[in-house]
C-alpha positions in Angstrom: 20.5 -32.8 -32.8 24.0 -34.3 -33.9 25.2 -33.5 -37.5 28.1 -36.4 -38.6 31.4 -35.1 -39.3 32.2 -35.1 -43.4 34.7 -37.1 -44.6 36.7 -36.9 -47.8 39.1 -39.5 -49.7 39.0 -41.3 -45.8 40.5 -38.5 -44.4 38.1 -37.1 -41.9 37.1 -33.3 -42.4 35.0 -31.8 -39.9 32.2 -29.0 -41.1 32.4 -25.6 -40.6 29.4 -25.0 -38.7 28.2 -21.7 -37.0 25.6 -21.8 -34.0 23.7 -18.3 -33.4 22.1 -17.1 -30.1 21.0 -19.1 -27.7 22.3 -21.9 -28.9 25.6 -23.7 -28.2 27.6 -26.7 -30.2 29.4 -29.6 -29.0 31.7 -31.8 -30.8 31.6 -35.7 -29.7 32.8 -38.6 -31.2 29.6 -39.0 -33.4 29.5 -35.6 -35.2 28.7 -32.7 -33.9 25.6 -31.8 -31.4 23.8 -28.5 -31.3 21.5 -27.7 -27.9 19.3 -24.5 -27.8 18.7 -23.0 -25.1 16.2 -20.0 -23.8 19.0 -17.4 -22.5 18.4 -14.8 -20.4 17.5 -14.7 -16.5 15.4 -17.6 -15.2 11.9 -15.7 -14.2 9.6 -17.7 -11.6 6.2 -18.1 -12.3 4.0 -15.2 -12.0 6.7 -13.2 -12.8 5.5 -9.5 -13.9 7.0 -7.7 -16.5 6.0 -3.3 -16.5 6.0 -2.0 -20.3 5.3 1.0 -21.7 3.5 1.8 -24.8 4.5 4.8 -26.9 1.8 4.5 -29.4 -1.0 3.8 -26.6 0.3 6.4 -24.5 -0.2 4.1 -21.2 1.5 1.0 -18.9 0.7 -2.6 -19.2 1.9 -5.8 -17.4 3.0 -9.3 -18.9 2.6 -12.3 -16.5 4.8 -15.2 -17.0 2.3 -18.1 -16.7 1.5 -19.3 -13.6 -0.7 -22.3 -12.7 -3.5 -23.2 -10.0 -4.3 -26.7 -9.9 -2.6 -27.0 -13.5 -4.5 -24.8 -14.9 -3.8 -21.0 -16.8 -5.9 -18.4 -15.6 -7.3 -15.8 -18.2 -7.0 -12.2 -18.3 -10.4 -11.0 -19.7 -10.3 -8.0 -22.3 -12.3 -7.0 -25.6 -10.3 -8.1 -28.9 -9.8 -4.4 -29.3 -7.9 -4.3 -26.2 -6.1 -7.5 -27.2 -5.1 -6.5 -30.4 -4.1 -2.8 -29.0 -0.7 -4.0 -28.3 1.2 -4.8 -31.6 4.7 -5.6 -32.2 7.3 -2.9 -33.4 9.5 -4.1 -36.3 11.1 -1.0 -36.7 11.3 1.4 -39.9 12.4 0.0 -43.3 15.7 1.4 -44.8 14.3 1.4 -47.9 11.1 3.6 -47.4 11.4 5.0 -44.4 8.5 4.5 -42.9 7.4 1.6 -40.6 7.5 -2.4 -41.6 4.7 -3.9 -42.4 2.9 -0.2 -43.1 1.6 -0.5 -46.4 -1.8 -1.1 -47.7 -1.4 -4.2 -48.7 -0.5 -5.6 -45.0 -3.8 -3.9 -43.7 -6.8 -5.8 -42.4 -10.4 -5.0 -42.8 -11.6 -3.6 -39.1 -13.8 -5.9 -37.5 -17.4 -5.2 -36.1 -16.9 -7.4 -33.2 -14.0 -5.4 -31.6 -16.1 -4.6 -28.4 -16.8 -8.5 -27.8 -15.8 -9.8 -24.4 -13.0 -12.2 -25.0 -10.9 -14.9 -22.2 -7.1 -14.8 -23.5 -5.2 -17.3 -21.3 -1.9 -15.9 -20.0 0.1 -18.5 -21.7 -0.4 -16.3 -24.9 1.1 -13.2 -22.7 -1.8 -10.6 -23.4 -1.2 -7.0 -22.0 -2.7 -6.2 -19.0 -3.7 -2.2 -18.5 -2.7 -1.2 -15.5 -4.3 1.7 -13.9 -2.6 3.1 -10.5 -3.1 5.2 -7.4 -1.3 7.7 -5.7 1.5 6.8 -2.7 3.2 9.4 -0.8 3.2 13.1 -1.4 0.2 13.7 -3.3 -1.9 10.3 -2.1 -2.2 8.4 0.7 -0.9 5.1 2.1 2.6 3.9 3.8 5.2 4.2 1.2 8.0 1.7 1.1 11.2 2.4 3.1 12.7 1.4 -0.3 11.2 4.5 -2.3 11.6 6.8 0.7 15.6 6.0 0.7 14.9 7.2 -3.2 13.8 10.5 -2.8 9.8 9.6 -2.1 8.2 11.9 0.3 5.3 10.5 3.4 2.4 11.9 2.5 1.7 15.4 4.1 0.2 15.1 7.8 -3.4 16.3 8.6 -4.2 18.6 11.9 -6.9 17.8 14.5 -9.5 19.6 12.2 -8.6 17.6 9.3 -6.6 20.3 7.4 -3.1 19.9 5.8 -0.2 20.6 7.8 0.9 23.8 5.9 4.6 23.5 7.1 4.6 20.5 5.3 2.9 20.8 1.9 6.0 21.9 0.3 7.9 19.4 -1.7 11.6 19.3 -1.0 13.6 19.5 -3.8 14.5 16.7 -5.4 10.8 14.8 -4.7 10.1 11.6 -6.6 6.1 10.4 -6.9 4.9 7.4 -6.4 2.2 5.2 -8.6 1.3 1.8 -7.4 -1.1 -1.1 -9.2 -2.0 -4.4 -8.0 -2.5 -7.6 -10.4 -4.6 -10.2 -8.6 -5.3 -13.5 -9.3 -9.3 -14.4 -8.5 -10.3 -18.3 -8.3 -14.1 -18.9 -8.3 -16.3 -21.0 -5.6 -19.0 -21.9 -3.5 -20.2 -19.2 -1.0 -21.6 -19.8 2.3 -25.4 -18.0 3.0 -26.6 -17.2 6.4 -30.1 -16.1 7.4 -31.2 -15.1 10.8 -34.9 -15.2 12.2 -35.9 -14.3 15.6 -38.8 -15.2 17.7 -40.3 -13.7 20.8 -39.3 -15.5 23.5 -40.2 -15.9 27.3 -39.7 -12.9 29.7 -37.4 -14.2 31.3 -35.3 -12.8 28.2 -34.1 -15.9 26.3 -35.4 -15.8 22.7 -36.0 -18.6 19.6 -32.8 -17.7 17.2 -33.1 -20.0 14.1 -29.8 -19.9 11.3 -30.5 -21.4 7.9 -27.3 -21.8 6.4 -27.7 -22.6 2.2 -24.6 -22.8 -0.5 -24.6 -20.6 -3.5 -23.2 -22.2 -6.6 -20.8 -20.2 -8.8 -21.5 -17.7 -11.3 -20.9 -19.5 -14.7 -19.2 -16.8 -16.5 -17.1 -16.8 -13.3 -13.4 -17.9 -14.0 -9.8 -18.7 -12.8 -8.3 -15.1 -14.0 -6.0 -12.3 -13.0 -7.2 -8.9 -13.1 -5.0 -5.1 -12.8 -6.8 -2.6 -9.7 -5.2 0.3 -8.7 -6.2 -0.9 -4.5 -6.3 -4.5 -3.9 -8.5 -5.2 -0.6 -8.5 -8.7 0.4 -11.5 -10.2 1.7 -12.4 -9.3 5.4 -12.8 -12.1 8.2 -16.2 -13.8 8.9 -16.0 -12.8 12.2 -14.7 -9.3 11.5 -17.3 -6.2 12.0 -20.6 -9.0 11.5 -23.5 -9.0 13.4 -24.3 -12.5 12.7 -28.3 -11.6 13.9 -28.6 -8.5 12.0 -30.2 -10.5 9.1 -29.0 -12.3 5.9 -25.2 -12.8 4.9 -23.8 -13.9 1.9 -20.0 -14.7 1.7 -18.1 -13.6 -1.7 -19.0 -16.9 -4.4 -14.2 -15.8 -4.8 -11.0 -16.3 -3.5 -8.2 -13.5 -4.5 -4.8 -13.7 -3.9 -2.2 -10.3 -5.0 0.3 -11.5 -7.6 2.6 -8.4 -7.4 2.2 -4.9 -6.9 4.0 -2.4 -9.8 5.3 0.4 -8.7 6.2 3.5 -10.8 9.1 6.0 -9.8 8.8 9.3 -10.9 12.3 11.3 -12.0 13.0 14.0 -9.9 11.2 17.2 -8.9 7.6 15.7 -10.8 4.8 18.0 -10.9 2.7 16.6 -7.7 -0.7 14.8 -9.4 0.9 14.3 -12.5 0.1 11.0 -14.9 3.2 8.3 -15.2 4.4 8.5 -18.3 7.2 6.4 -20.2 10.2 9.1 -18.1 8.6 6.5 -15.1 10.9 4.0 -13.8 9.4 0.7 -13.3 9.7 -1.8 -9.6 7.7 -4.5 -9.0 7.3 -6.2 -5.5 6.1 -9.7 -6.1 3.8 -11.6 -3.4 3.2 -15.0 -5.8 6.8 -16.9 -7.0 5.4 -20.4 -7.7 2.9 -22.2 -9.6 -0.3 -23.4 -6.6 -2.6 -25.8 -5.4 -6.3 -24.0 -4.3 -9.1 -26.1 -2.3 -11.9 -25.4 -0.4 -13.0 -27.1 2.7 -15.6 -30.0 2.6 -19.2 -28.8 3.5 -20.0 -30.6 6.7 -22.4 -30.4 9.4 -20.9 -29.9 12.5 -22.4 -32.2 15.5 -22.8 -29.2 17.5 -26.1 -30.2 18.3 -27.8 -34.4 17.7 -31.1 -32.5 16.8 -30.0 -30.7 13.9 -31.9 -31.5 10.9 -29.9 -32.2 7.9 -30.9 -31.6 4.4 -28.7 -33.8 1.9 -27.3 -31.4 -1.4 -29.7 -30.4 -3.8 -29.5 -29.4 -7.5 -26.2 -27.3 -8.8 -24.5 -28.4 -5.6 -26.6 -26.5 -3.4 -27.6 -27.9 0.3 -28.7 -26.4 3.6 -28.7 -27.1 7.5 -31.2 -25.1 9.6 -30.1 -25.0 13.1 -32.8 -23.8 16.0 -31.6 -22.4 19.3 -34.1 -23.0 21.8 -34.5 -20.8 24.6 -31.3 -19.4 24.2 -30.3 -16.2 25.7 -29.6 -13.5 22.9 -25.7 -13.5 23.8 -24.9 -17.1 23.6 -27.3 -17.3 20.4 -25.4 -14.5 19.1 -21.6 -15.9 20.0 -23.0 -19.4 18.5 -24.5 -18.3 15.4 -21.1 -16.8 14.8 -19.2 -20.0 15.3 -21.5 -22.3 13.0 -21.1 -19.9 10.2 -17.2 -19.4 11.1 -17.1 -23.4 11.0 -18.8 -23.6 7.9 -17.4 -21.3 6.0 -16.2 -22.2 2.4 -13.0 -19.7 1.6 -10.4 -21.8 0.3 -6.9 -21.5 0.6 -4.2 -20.9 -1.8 -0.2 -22.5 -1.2 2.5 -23.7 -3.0 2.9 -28.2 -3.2 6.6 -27.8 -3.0 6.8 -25.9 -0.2 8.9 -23.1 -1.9 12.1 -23.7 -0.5 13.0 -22.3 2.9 13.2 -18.0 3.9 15.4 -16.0 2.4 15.5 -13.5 5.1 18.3 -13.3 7.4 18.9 -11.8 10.9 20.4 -8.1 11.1 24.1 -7.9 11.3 24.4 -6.0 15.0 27.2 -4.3 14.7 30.1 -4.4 17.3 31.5 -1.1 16.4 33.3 0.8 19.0 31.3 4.0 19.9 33.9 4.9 22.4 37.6 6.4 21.3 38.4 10.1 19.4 38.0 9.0 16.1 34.9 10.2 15.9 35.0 11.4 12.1 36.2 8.0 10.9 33.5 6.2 12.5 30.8 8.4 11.2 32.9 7.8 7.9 32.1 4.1 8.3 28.3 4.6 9.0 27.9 6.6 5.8 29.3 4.0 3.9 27.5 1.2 5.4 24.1 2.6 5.0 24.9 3.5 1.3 25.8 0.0 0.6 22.8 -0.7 2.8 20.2 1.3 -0.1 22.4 0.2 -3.0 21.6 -3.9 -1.8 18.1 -3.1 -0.6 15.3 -5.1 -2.6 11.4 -5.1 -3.1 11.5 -9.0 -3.4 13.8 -11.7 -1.1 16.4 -13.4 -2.4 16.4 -17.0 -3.4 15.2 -19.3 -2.2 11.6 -17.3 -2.6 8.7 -17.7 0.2 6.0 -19.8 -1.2 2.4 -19.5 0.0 2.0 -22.0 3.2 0.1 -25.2 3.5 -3.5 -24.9 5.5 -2.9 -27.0 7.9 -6.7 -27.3 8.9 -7.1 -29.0 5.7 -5.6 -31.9 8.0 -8.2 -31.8 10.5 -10.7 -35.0 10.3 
């Protein structure tokens, strides 16, 4: 907005004006112009902040809003976990005691507090966060990031399944290691199979028939992000399914990990002990920009003129039933797998922009001269260069961030 300059007896006097933070003040011809501006570092979208509650005694997570398709996901909570998190105004100089603590500011305790409740991310609820043990006293491949910090692999097992004993000794100095994924999870259609056999000749072909059917959507299914201490994506079609064993049903979601937080414990931590607020927060993010989501279009395949076709039915449902005639068992198996490969509805997430380009560059390779005398200052130089190596060493890349990639089957006709 731009304030006019005061003038006085035609001599022009300029105001004494005084801008406060965040904001910034320009004088132009016209008066003078003040601009506000956020401050701070520029976060990306889906950026996750760790916090610690005192009075809760436990970690939460805010997301910086993200978007799929334009539109917010929820985190889904009770409204007492909602209004769990309250703001700290600090204690009153005049009291002693905390702002806002007196009877007068109280509010009755409402009988709904264990009501299920969607809060949209744009209003930054608190997401619990619950973890699992990395390293020493858990399981799982830790980070070369937290082993250059002092985080031990986690103890080796014998033939027999019994801890290695030379190794269940921490060394001093250990760190532990807590880890938490937050996930996004988008709703959709899932793909059904079901499998029938018939006896066939004896000549060992058999009569395979796969009905394939859609399964709407849950209705209290929606676009949300959720905290799990093991995020498991879902497995392949293909993967570990007998597709004649009977019935399959493909997940009705699609789930995509946002960021994993990490906790660092100080030094020398009792092994299995609970992060508290001495933890020092990382995150590693997998999401940087807002997303597009789609789902393939449910097609029959001409994989064979005599299939019947059953147009969609009520709530979006439709179904294909597809016979194999004296088929052996082999090629019935290997083609029921395809169809309901083809036909699969998991969607894809990825970013419209593109995201920018890598940010990861090629290893320096060093042209150091391991030949000469000076041995000591060479090993000099190594030291150095892998210190400065740990001390530049990040969970996340460097601008410009990766951004989830196009499916480029979505361009098949």
């Amino acid at each position: 907005m731009i304030f006019p300059s005061e003038t006085t007896g035609g001599n022009k006097r300029r105001a004494i004006r005084r801008v406060g933070k965040n904001a910034q003040l320009t004088q132009t011809p016209f008066g003078d112009c003040i601009s506000m501006n956020p401050g701070g570092r520029w976060r990306h979208p889906w950026w996750v902040t760790p916090r610690w509650l005192p009075a809760q005694q436990r970690w939460v997570a805010f997301i910086k809003p993200g978007f799929v398709n334009g539109n917010a996901p929820v985190y889904r909570t009770t409204i007492k976990g909602a209004k769990s998190v309250e703001q700290d105004f600090g204690i009153n100089p005049l009291t002693g005691r905390p702002f806002f603590s007196d009877d007068v500011f109280s509010k009755p305790k409402s009988q709904t507090y264990d009501v299920t409740i969607d809060v949209p991310i744009t209003a930054a609820p608190a997401i619990a966060l619950g973890f699992r043990s990395i390293g020493f006293d858990g399981d799982g491949d830790v980070p070369q990031f937290f082993l250059d910090r002092g985080v031990q692999p986690p103890v080796p097992l014998n033939k027999d399944g019994s801890q290695n004993v030379t190794d269940t000794a921490p060394k001093p100095g250990m760190r532990l290691l807590r880890a938490c994924d937050l996930v996004l999870h988008q709703p959709r259609l899932a793909l059904s199979s079901s499998i029938t056999l018939a006896p066939g000749p004896a000549t060992g072909i058999s009569n395979v028939t796969q009905t394939l059917t859609l399964r709407s959507v849950d209705p209290a299914d929606r676009l949300k992000v959720f905290a799990t201490s093991k995020f498991s994506p879902l497995a392949e079609i293909a993967e570990g399914f007998d597709p004649l064993a009977g019935d399959y049903e493909e997940p009705t979601w699609d789930e995509v990990l946002i960021a994993t937080v990490f906790l660092l414990s100080p030094p020398n931590a009792t092994p299995g002990s609970d992060p508290d607020g001495t933890w020092t927060p990382y995150v590693r993010h997998n999401l940087f920009w807002n997303l597009h989501y789609g789902t393939p279009e449910f097609r029959v395949l001409d994989t064979d003129p005599g299939i019947p076709f059953i147009p969609p039915l009520a709530g979006g449902a439709a179904q294909i039933i597809i016979n194999f005639l004296t088929a052996s068992l082999n090629d019935a198996t290997q083609q029921a797998l395809n169809i309901l490969t083809a036909h699969s509805m998991s969607g894809t997430f990825w970013t419209p922009t593109g995201a920018g380009t890598s940010a990861v560059f090629p290893v320096d390779e060093s042209s150091e001269d391991t030949t000469g005398l000076e041995k000591s200052r060479r090993l000099q130089r190594r030291r150095i260069a892998a210190a400065d190596a740990m001390k530049t060493s990040k969970l996340d890349p460097s601008y410009p961030f990766r951004g989830q990639p196009f499916p480029v089957s979505f361009l098949i006709p």
